[in-house]
Each structure stands twice: as structure tokens, then as C-alpha cells.
C-alpha positions as CSV (number, residue, x, y, z in Angstrom):
1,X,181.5,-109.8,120.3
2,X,178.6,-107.9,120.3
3,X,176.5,-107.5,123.5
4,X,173.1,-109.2,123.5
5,X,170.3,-107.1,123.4
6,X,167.8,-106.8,126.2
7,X,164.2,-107.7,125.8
8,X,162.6,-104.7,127.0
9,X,159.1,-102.9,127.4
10,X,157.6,-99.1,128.4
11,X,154.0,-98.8,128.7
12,X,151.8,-95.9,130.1
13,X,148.3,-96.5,130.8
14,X,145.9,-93.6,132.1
15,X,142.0,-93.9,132.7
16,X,139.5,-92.2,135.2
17,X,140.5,-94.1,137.6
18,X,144.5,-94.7,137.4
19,X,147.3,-93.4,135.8
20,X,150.6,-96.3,135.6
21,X,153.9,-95.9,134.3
22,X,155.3,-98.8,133.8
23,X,159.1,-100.3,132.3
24,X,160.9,-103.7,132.7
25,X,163.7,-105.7,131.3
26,X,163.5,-109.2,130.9
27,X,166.8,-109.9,131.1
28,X,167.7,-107.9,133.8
29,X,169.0,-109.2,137.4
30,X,166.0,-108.3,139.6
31,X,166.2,-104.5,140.7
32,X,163.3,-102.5,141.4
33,X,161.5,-99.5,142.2
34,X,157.9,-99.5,142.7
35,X,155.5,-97.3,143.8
36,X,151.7,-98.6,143.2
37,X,150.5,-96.4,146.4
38,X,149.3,-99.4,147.6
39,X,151.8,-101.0,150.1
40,X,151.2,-104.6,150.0
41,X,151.1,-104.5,146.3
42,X,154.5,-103.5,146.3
43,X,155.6,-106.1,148.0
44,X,154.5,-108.6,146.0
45,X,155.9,-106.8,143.0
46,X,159.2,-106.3,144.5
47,X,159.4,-110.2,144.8
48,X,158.4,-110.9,141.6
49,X,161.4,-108.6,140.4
50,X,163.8,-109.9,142.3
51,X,163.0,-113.8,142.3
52,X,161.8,-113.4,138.1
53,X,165.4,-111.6,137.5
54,X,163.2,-108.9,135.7
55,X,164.5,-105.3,135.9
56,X,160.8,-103.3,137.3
57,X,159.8,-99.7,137.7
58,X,156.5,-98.8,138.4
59,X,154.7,-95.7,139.2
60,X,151.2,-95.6,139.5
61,X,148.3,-93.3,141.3
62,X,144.7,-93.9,141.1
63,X,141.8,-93.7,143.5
64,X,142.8,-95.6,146.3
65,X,140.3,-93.5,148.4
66,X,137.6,-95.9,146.9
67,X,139.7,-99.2,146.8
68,X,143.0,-100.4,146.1
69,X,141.5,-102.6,143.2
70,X,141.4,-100.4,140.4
71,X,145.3,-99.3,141.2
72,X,146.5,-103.1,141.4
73,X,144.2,-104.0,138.4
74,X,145.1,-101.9,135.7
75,X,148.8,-102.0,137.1
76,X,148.6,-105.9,136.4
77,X,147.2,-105.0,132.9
78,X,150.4,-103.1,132.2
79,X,152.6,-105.8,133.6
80,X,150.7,-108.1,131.5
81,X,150.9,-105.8,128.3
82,X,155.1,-105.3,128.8
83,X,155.9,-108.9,129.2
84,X,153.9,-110.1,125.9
85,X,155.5,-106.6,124.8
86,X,158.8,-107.8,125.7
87,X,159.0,-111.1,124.8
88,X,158.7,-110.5,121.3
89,X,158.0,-113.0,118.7
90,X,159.7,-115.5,121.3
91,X,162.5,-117.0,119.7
92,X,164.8,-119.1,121.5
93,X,163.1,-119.2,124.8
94,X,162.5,-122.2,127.0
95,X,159.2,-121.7,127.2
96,X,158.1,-123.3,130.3
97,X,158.7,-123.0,133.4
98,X,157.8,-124.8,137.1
99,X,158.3,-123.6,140.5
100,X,157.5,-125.2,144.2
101,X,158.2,-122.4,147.4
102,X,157.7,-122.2,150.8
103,X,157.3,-119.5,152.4
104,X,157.0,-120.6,156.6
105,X,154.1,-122.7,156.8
106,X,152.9,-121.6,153.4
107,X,153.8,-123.5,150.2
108,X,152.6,-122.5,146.7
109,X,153.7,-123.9,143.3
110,X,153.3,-122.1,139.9
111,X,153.5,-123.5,136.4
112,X,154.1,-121.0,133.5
113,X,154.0,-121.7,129.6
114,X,154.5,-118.5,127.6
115,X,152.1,-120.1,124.9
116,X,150.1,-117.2,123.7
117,X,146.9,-118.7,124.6
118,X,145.9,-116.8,128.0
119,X,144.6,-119.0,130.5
120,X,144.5,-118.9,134.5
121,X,144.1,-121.9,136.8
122,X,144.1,-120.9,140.4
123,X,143.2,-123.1,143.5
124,X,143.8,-123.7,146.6
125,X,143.4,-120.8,149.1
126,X,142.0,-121.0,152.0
127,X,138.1,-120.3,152.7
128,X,138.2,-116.7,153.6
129,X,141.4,-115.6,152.1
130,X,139.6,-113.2,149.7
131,X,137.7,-112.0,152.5
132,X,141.0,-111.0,154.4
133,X,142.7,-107.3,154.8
134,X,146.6,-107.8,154.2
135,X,148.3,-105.1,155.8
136,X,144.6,-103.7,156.3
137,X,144.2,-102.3,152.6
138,X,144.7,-105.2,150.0
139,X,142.0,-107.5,149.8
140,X,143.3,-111.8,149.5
141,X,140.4,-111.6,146.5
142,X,142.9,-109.7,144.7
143,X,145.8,-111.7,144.9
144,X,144.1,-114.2,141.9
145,X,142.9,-110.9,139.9
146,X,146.4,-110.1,139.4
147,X,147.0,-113.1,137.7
148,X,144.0,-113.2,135.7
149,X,145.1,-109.6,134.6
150,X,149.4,-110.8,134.2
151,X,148.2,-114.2,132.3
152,X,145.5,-112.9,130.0
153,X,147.3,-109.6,128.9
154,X,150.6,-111.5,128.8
155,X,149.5,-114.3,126.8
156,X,150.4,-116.6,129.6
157,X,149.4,-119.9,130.5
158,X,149.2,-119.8,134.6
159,X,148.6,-122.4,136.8
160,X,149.2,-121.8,140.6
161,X,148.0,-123.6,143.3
162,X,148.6,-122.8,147.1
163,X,149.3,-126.2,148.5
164,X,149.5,-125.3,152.3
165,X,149.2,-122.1,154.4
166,X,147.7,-120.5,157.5
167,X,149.1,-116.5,157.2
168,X,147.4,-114.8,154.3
169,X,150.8,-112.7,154.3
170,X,152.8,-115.9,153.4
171,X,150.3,-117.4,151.0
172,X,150.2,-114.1,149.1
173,X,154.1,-114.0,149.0
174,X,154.5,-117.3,148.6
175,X,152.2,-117.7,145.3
176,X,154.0,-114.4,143.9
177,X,157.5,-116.2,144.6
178,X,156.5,-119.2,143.0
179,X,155.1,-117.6,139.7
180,X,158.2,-115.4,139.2
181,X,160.6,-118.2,139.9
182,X,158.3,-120.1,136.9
183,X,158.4,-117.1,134.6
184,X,162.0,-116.7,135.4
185,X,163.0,-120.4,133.6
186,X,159.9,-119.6,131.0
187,X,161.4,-116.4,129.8
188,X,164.9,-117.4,129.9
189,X,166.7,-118.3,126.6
190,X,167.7,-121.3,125.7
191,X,171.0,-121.5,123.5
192,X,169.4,-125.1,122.6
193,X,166.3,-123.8,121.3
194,X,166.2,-122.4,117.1
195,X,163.6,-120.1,116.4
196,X,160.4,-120.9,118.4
197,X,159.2,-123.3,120.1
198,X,156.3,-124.3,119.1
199,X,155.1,-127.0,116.2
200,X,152.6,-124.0,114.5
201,X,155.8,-121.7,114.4
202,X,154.5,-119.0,116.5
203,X,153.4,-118.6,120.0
């Protein structure tokens, strides 16, 4: 029997303001190594790994000496650009996925339909949150960038909506652990599923 082949992705990105190396495998079991230089970035990433089952290396510089957003943005491009470059043409994969996670006091849920069409729906955080320093270098604002940036260079339909939460921390995590546990049942394949799935015949 031959061994399935895994849906996989390597994308380097450099501009003035960041350079990101970047490599995943869909169909991998969740390891990691990541190294955005921006702490709290990493974190979330390393969650999204390991609850998504994605197999995630990054490396990435930039100049962090200004502000973390430029780093995390065009590092989100690149995840964005390896998951539409991974999926393929998208056969046999369930398409959608759902997710509801608590995190503490926070609870987030996430909704995921690798549809092509890139849209972002994000509500729910707290007045303030984008105002607020997590871990004193990565602004809450940022937290929906990198979804805009994962949904519309993925070709990802995103909705996620924080549904409870007082710790900025857990909201953050909670929201990444909620839209990796959706992408995770999205991406997955479906042995039910011939060819795509999709009425038009291509996603």
C-alpha cells in the first residue's frame, strides 16, 4: 500500500521590513518550532500547531525595534499563503469546520469553511482589548489582524467570536485554540468526500 502523501507548503517572504521562512504540513501531528522574535506571537502559533495537527516551522526577523506588527503581519501572510499553498485543489476535504473553547474564564468559538472566497468576521472582544500590551510587546489589535491576514491570503472563510473573557492572555489563546481546532476538521479529509466539495467544482 502506498503511503499517503502529505499536503505540504515552503514559503520565504523578505521586504524592508521582515524576512520569514516559513514550512508546514497539513497532515502532520502538531509539532513545532517557531521563532517570530516576538514572544507572544509564538505562543499563539505554537497552539495553533499543536491543536490544528499542522506540522509548523517558522523563522522570522524584522524590525521589532519599531513594532511587533510588521513581524506578526507578514508572518500571517505567509501562513496564509502555505495553507491555500497546501491545500491544493482541495479534493476530498471536509471543508468546514466548528470549534467552541474555553480557556479559564475565556470562551471563544471559530467557524472555518475553506471556500476560497476570503472573508473575516470577528466580534466580540472586549472594549480595550486592542489597546492592551500582552506580555508588554503584542498589541490585543493585532490578534484580529492575524486573521484578516490567515483568512484572506488562505482563501478562508473565518468567523470567530469571543463569547466571554476577562484576561486578554486567555481571550488571545482562546480565539487561536478555537480557530485551529476549526481548521483542524476543515482541512481534514474526508474518505466520504469525491473530488471537491463544492457544487461549481472548485473551491
Amino acid at each position: 500500500m502506498t503511503a499517503p502523501t502529505h499536503r505540504t507548503a515552503s514559503i520565504r517572504r523578505a521586504t524592508s521590513e521582515s524576512t520569514v521562512e516559513l514550512e508546514l504540513d497539513l497532515d502532520g501531528t502538531g509539532q513545532s518550532r517557531i521563532d517570530t522574535t516576538v514572544p507572544f506571537f509564538n505562543h499563539l502559533l505554537t497552539a495553533f500547531a499543536k491543536h490544528s495537527l499542522t506540522d509548523l516551522t517558522v523563522r522570522a526577523s524584522g524590525d521589532t525595534d519599531i513594532d511587533a506588527h510588521h513581524t506578526v503581519e507578514d508572518v500571517s501572510i505567509v501562513l496564509g499563503q502555505a495553507i491555500r499553498q497546501a491545500l491544493g485543489d482541495k479534493a476530498g476535504i471536509s471543508r468546514y469546520g466548528d470549534a467552541l473553547v474555553p480557556l479559564d474564564e475565556a470562551l471563544a468559538q471559530a467557524v472555518v469553511d475553506i471556500s476560497g472566497r476570503p472573508y473575516l468576521v470577528h466580534t466580540g472582544e472586549p472594549v480595550g482589548f486592542e489597546h492592551h500590551l500582552i506580555g508588554g510587546h503584542f498589541t490585543g489589535s493585532l490578534v484580529r489582524h492575524t486573521f484578516e491576514a490567515i483568512a484572506f491570503n488562505g482563501g478562508l472563510t473565518v468567523h470567530v467570536t469571543v463569547l466571554g473573557g476577562r484576561d486578554p492572555h486567555h481571550i488571545a489563546e482562546a480565539e487561536y485554540k478555537a480557530f485551529a481546532r476549526a481548521f483542524r476538521q476543515a482541512k481534514a479529509l474526508d474518505p466520504l468526500v469525491v473530488g471537491v466539495p463544492s457544487t461549481k467544482g472548485a473551491l
